[in-house]
N, C-alpha and C positions, 0 to 999 in steps of 0.2 A: 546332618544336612537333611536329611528324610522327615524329620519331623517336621519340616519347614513348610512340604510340598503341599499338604491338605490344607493350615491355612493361607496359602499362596493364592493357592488354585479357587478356593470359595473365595477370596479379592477379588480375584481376578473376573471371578460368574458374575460377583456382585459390579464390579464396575463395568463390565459390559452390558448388564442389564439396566443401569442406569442409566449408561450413553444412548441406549437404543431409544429409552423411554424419552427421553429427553431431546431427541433426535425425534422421535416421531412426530408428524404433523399434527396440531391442535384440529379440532372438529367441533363446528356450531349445533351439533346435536349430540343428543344423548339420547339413551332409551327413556320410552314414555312419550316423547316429542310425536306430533304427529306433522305431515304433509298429506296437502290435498292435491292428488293427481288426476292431470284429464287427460289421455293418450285418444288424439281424435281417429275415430274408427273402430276404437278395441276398448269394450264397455267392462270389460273383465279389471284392464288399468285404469280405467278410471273412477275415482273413489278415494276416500280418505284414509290413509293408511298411517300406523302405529311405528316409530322407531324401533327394532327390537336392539337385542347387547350387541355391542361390537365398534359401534353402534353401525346397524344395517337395515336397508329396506327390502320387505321380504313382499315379496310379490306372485299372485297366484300364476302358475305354469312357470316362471322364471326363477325362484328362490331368491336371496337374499342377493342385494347389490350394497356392496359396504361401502359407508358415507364416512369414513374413516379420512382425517382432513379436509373434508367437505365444508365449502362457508354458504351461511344462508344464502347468499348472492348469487351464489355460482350452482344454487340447485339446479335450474330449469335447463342449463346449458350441459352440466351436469350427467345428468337422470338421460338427458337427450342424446349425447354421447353414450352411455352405457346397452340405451334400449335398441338404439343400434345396429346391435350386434346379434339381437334377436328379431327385430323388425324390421324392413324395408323404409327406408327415410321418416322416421315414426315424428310427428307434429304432437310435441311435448310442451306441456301447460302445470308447474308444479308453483306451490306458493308452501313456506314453510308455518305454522299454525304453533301458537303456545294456548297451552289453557289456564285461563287464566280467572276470577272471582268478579263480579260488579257486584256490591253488594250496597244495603241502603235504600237510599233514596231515590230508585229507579223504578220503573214500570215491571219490569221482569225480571227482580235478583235472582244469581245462578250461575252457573258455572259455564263458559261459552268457550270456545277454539278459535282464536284469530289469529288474524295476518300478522306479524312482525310489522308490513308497513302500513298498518292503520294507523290513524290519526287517533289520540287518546278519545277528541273527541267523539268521533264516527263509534268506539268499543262505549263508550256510553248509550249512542243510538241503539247497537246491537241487542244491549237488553231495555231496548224500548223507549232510550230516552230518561231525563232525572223529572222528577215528579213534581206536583206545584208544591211541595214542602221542602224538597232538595233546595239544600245551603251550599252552590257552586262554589264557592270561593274558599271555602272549607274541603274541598275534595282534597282526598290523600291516595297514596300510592303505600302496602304495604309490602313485606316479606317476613312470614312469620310474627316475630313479635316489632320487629327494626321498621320504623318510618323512612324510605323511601325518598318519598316527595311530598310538598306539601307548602301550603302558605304563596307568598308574593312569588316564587321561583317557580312554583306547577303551575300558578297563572298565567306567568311570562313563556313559560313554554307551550302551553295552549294554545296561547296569542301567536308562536309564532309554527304553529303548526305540528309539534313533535311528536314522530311516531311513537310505538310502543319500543321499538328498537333503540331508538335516539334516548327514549328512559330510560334504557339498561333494564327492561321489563323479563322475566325471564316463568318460565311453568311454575304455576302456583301461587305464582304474585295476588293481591287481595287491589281493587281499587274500590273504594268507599265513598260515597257521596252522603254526605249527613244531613239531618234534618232541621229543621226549625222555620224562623219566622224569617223572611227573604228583603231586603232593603232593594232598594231602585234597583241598585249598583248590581247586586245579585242577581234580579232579574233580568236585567242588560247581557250578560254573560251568560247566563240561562240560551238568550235569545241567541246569540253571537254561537253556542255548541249547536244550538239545534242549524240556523242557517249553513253553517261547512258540514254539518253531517248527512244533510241533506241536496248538497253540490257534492256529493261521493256515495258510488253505489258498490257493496262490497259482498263477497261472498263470503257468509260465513257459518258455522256447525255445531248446533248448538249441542252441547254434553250435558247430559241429567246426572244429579251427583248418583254415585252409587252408595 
């Protein structure tokens, strides 16, 4: 019977550590992820800050607040509950930021930090807009080497306004705008990105690669 007990007992560590894991709350950040916070009055919290592991937001004079089952949605509500506890009724301003590539046929390729609810359109403005060579209707969404979005379907969601959230846009994503010779049609849609990117004024940060 004694022989039985050690591997019982590693079962038994093992299926509790799976129920835990598995019982734990999902969380819309990970380290790397950044948020841009404004705490009105306290210039210290306000500023663009780094996910670290846990994943937590480490913050000067307060240390780390864990966003551990945290959804993008519920940051600012969130963050404002938390700071709380250290502040007297703190007026909390947070938006969650993916960094993400414009690359191509844009005015300013490079690596930029945005909103989650930006409009794809508006993260093309961000690097300055697509250029008079940019082929709009060939823009693609990658991930690593996997196409994304792309063709009649990244039109139709332009057209009907989809964030970078609604794309399932996630850190590191690539969006490509490609070149060539432009038909009407192309330039029409050209027009139609720049007029909505320009009815939206957005805050955003730009990242020089390293």
């Amino acid at each position: 019977m004694k022989s039985y007990i050690l591997p019982l007992t590693i079962a038994a560590a093992l299926f509790t550590a799976g129920h835990a894991a598995a019982q734990a709350p999902a969380s819309d950040f990970q380290a790397g992820d950044r948020i841009l916070l404004r705490v009105e009055g306290d210039s210290a919290l306000s500023d663009t800050f780094t996910v670290v592991a846990g994943p937590a937001l480490r913050l000067p004079a307060i240390g780390e607040i864990s966003l551990a089952g945290v959804r993008r949605a519920e940051l600012e509500t969130y963050l404002t509950s938390e700071l709380s506890r250290y502040l007297k009724e703190p007026v909390v301003h947070a938006r969650a930021l993916i960094r993400v590539s414009v690359l191509g046929e844009v005015v300013r390729p490079g690596f930029y930090a945005v909103p989650l609810d930006l409009v794809l359109a508006d993260a093309l403005m961000v690097a300055g807009g697509p250029t008079q060579d940019a082929k709009v209707d060939r823009l693609r969404i990658l991930r690593g080497e996997s196409l994304l979005w792309s063709g009649n379907r990244l039109q139709a969601a332009i057209a009907r306004g989809a964030t970078l959230e609604e794309l399932g846009l996630r850190a590191g994503d690539r969006i490509e705008v490609p070149g060539g010779r432009r038909d009407s049609g192309s330039t029409l849609r050209l027009a139609g990105l720049v007029l909505t990117a320009v009815a939206t004024v957005v805050t955003v940060i730009t990242v020089t690669e390293r």
